[in-house]
C-alpha positions in Angstrom: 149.9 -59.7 38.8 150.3 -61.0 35.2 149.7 -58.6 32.3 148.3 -61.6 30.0 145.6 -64.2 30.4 148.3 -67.2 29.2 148.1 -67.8 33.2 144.4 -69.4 33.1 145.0 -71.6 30.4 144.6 -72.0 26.7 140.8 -73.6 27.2 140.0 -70.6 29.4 141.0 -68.1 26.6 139.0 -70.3 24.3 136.1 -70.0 26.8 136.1 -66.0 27.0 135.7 -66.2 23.2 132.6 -68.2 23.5 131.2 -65.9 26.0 132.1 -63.0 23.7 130.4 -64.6 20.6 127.4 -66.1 22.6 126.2 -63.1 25.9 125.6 -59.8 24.1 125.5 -58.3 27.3 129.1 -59.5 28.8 130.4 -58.3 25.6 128.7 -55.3 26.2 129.9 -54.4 29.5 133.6 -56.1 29.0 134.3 -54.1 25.4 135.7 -51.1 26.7 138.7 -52.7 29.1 138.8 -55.8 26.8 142.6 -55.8 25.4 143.2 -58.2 22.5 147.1 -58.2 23.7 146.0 -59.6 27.2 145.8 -63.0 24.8 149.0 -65.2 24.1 148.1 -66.6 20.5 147.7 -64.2 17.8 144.6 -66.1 16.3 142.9 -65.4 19.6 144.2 -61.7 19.1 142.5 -61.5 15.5 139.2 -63.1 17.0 139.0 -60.7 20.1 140.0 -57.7 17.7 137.0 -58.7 15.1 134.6 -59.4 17.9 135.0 -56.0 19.4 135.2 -53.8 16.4 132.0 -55.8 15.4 130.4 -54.3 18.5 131.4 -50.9 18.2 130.0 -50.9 14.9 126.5 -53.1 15.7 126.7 -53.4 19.2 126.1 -57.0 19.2 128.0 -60.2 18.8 129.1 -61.2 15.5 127.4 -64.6 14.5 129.2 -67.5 12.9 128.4 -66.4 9.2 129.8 -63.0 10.3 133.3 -65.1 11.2 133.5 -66.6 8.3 133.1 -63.4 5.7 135.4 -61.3 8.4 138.0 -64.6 7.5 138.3 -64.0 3.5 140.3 -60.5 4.9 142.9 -63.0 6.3 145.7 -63.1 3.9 148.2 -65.4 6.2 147.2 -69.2 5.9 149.1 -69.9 8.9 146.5 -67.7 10.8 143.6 -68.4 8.9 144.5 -72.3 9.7 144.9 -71.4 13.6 141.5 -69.0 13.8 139.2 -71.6 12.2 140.8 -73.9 14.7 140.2 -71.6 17.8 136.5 -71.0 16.3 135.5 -74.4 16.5 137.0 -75.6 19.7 134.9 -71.9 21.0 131.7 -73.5 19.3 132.2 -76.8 21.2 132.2 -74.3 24.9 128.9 -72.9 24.1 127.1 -75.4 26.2 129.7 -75.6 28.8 128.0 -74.8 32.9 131.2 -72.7 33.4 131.0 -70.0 31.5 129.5 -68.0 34.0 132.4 -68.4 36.1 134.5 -67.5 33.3 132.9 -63.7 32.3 133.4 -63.2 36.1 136.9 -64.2 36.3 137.4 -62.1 33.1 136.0 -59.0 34.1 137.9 -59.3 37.4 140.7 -59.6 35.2 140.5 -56.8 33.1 139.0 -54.4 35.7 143.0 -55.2 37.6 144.2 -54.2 34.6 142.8 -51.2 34.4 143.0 -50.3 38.2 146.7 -51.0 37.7 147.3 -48.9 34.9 145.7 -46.0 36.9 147.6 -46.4 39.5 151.5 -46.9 37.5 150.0 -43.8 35.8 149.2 -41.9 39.1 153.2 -42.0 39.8 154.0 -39.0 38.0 151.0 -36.5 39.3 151.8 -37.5 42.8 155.3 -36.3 42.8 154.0 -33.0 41.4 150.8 -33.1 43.9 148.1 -33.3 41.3 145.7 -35.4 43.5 142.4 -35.1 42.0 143.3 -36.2 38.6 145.0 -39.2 40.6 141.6 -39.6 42.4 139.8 -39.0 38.8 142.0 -41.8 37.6 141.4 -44.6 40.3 137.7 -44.0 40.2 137.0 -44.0 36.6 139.4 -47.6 36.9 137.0 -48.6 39.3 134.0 -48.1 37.3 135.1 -50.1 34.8 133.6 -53.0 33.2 130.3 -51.9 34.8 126.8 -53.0 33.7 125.8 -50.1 31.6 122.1 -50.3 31.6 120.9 -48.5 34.9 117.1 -49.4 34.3 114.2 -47.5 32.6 114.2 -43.8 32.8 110.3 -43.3 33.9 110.2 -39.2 33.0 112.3 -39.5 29.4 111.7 -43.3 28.1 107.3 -42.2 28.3 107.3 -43.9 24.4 108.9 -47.0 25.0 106.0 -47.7 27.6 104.0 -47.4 24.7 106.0 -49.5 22.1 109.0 -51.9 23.5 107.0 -53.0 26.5 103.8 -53.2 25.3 103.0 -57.3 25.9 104.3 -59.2 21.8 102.5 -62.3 22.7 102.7 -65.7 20.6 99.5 -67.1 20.6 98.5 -70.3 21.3 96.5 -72.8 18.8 93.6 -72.4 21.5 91.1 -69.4 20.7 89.9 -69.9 24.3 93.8 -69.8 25.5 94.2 -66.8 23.5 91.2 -65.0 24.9 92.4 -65.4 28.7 96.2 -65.1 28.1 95.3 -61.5 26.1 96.7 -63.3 23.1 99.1 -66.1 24.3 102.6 -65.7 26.4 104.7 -62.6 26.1 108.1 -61.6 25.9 109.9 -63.3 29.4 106.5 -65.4 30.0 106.4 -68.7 31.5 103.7 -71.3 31.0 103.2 -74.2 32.7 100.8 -77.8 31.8 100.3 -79.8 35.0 99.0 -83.3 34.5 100.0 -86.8 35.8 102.3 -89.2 34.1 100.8 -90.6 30.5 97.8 -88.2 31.0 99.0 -85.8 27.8 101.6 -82.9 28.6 103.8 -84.0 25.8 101.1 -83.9 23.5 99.8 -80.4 24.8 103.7 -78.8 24.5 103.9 -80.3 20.9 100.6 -78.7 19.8 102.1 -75.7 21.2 105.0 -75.6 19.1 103.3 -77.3 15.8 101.0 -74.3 15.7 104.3 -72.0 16.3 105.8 -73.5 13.3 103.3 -73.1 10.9 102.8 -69.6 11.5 106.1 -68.8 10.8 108.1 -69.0 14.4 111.3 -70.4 14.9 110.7 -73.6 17.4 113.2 -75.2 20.1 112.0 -77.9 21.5 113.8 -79.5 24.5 113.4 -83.1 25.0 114.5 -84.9 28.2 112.7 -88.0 28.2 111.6 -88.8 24.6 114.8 -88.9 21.6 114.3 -86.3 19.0 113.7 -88.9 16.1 110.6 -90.3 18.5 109.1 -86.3 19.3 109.9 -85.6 15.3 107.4 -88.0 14.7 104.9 -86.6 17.4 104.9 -83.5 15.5 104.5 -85.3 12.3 101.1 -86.4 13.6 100.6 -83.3 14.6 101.5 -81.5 11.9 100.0 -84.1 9.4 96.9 -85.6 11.3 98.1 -89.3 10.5 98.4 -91.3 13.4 101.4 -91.7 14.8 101.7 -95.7 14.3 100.8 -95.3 10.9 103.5 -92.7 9.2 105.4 -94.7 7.8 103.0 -95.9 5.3 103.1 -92.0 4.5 106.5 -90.6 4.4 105.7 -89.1 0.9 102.7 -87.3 2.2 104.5 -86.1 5.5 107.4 -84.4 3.4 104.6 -82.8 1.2 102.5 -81.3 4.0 106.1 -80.5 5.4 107.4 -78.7 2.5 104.3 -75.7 2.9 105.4 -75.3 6.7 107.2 -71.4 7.1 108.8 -71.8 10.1 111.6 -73.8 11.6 111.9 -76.9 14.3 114.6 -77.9 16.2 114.6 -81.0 18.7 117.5 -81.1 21.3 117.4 -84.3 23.5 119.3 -84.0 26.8 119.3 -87.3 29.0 117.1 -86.9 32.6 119.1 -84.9 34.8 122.1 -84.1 32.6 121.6 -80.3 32.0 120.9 -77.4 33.4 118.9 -74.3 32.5 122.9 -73.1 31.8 123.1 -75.6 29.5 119.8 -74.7 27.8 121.4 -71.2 27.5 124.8 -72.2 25.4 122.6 -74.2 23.4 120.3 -71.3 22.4 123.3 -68.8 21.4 124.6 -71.9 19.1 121.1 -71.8 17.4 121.6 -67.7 17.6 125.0 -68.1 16.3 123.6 -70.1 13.3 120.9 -67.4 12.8 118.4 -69.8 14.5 117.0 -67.1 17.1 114.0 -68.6 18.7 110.8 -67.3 19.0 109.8 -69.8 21.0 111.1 -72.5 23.7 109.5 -75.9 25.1 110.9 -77.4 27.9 109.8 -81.5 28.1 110.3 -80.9 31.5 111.1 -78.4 33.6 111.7 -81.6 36.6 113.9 -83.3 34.7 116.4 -80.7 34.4 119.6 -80.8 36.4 119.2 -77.6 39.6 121.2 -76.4 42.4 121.4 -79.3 44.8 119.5 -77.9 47.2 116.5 -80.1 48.8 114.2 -81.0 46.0 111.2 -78.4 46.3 113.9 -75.9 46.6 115.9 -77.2 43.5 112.8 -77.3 41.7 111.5 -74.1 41.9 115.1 -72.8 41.4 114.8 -74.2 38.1 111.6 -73.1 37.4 112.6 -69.5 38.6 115.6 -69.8 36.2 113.8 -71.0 33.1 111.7 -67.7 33.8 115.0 -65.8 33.5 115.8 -67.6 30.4 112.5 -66.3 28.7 113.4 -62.8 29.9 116.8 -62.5 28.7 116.2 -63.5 25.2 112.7 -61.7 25.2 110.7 -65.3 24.4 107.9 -67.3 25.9 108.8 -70.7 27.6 106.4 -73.4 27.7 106.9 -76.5 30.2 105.5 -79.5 32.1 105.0 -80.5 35.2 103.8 -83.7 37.0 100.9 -84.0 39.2 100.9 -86.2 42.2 99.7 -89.8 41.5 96.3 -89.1 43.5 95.5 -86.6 40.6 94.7 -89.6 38.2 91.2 -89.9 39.8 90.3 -86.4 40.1 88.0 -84.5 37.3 90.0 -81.1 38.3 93.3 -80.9 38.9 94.3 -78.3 41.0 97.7 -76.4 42.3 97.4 -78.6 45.5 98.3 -81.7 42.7 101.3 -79.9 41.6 104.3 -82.8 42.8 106.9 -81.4 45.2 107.0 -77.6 44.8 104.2 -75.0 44.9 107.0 -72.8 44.2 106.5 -73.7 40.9 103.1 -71.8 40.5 104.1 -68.6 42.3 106.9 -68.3 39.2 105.2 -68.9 36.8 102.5 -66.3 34.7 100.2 -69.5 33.2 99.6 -72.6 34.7 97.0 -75.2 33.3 96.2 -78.6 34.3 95.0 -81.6 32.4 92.8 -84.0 33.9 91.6 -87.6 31.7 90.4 -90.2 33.6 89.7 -93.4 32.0 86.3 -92.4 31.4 87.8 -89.8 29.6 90.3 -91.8 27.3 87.5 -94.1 26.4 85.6 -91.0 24.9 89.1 -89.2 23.5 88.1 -86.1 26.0 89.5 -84.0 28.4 89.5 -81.4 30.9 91.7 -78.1 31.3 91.7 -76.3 34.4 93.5 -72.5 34.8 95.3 -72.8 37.8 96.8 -69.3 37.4 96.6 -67.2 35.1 98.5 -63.5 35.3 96.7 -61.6 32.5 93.1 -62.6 32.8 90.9 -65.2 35.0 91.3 -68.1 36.0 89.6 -70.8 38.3 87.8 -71.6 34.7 87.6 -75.5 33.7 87.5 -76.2 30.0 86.2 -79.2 28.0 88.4 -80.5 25.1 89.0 -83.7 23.0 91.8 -84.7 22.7 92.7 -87.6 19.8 95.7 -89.8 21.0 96.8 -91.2 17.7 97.5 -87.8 16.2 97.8 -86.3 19.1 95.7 -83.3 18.4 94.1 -81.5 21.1 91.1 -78.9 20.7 90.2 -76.6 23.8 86.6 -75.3 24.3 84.6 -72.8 26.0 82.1 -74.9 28.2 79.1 -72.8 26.6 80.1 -73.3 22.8 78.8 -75.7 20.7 81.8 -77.2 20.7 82.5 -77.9 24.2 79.2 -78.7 24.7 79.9 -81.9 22.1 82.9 -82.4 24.1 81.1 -82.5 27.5 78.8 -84.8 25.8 81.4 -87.1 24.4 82.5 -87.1 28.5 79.1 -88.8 29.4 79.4 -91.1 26.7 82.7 -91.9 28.4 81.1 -92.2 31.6 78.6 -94.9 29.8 81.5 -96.7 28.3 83.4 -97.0 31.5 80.2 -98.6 33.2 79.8 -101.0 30.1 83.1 -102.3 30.6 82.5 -102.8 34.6 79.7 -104.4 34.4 81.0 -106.7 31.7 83.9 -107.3 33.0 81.6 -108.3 36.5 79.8 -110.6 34.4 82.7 -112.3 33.4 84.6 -112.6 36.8 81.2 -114.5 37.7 81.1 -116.5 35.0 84.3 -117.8 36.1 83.8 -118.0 39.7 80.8 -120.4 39.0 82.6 -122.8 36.2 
């Protein structure tokens, strides 16, 4: 058994670097039998070395900016040249579906090691009979590299159930959202809109974030259908109330508004089907790595993401089961979509019967709401919201809202205020509007039936 990692490879070196820098928690559980000699290069050596005194002292990972200052102690360019190197062919891992094979393969590694050195260290106190501390030795090599968080202590952590775990929601821009969620989604939360193609999910997951970003939050939005120039300009809309089709006639008063906004966006477009909820992951610890922790993540949508390849309802709620794992290891809501079955178009509810190929979907999730516009409804820029599910208060509830496609700016009522009731109002008109167009357009089949 080799005493060095130069056996895997130079890129798999590179990769446990990128695990180190990006999973607090491998580092974590891999910092005490972690050798920097078990590396060939001596800039990987430096790295390691710096990453794990970094830990000892903060007990986290060092982020890029921390890299670079720990770099100006370098006096050898030589080295310097070579760790800059090794950093940036890291940075390009971060996103890389393997790295989970990787901290396994590593802490396998490591825990040899130490087994190893137990056991050449055992040689002497068997020859003079001293079997315990051999059995001490073996066992405590055993241990090693264990996950050192056993759970919460129920009789000595009594606080922390009254401060750490108490629900830090992000609210919504919906006051009737807010009031049913208990104040939006929580730490580890998962919130689903369900609505057919074209109906408005986008829309819904951009007012979402827009309102994020104005209060302050730090934003990723993932985008597998739409490029991130296209969903900038959504949130322009958004952000600006100037339809979409017309912003460009308004660039100076887009940067102004722009310029007051507090918090910070970031659009990632991923092709349909060419990531995974892994990917999602090493994209996040880049944006962490930059300082760009978010507070928030969108998911434009959950489907379109790359699973397991298991049969499709399977895969599906895999993914969705995943993307609730995502929220709960960085301690952030997650907001996604899902698409309705086609017969959903003509209904005025939507319900979880609708949801396309997976009810699994629902039973992970904690919030699921559905979006229902007929063409009744587009004619009268209305809408209805239906709680499908709904963890932290009621649901069953339908909600009126209007909903203004050229902005794309959504409002959500209570049914009894005077605001929904103006929305359930505008619906009628709808349904007027919708029997004007019938009947005229009956008058004009006629019309030419007879000529």
């Amino acid at each position: 058994m080799t005493d060095r990692l130069s056996s895997y490879g130079y890129a798999f070196q590179i990769k446990i670097i990128t695990a180190l820098m990006t999973d607090r928690i491998f580092l974590q559980q891999i910092s005490d039998i972690l050798v920097p000699s078990y590396f060939e290069s001596d800039a990987n050596n430096w790295i390691v070395t710096t990453i794990l005194e970094y830990q000892k002292d903060y007990n986290a990972s060092p982020t890029l900016e921390v890299m670079k200052v720990k770099l100006h102690e370098v006096d050898q360019d030589v080295l310097k040249t070579q760790v800059v190197q090794h950093l940036k062919e890291a940075w390009k891992f971060a996103e890389s579906d393997d790295l989970e094979f990787i901290k396994q393969q590593t802490i396998d590694f490591c825990k040899n090691q130490e087994i190893k050195k137990a056991i050449l260290s055992s040689v002497d106190l068997l020859n003079t009979g001293r079997y315990d501390e051999i059995k001490s030795k073996i066992d405590n090599a055993l241990k090693a590299g264990a996950d050192k968080h056993i759970g919460h202590d129920y009789l000595t952590d009594i606080d922390a159930r009254y401060t750490d775990t108490v629900r830090d929601t992000k609210e919504t821009p919906w006051e009737v959202i807010n009031e049913l969620t208990s104040g939006g989604l929580g730490k580890g939360e998962l919130g689903v809109f369900v609505a057919p193609a074209g109906i408005g999910k986008s829309w819904g997951l951009i007012n979402i974030g827009a309102h994020a970003v104005k209060k302050g939050m730090t934003v990723i939005h993932y985008t597998l259908e739409l490029n991130e120039a296209y969903v900038g300009l959504r949130y322009d809309s958004v952000m600006t109330g100037i339809p979409n089709q017309n912003l460009r006639h308004y660039q100076d008063q887009v940067k102004e508004e722009l310029a007051k906004i507090k918090g910070e966006l970031i659009i990632k477009y991923y092709p349909t089907k060419s990531t995974s909820v892994i990917g999602i992951r090493g994209h996040i610890e880049k944006c962490i790595m930059q300082g760009k922790k978010p507070d928030i993540v969108i998911v434009d949508y959950a489907d379109l993401l790359r699973g397991h390849g298991a049969e499709k309802r399977h895969e599906l709620e895999g993914i969705y089961e995943d993307l609730r794992g995502l929220a709960g290891e960085y301690e952030i809501p997650v907001w996604t979509a899902s698409q309705a079955n086609r017969s959903a178009l003509e209904e005025d509810v939507i319900g979880a019967e609708k949801i396309a190929e997976s009810y699994g979907k629902v039973m992970v999730a904690d919030f699921v709401i559905s979006l229902s516009r007929k063409v009744q409804d587009k004619l009268a820029g209305t809408g209805r919201w239906h709680v499908i599910k709904n963890r932290f208060g009621p649901d069953g509830i339908t909600l009126p809202s209007n909903m203004n496609t050229s902005t794309g700016q959504i409002n959500i009522y209570t049914d009894t205020s005077i605001q929904g009731k103006d929305a359930k109002k505008q619906m009628e008109n709808g349904n007027e509007l919708a029997r004007r167009m019938l009947t005229q357009k009956y008058k004009e089949i006629n019309n030419n039936d007879f000529e």
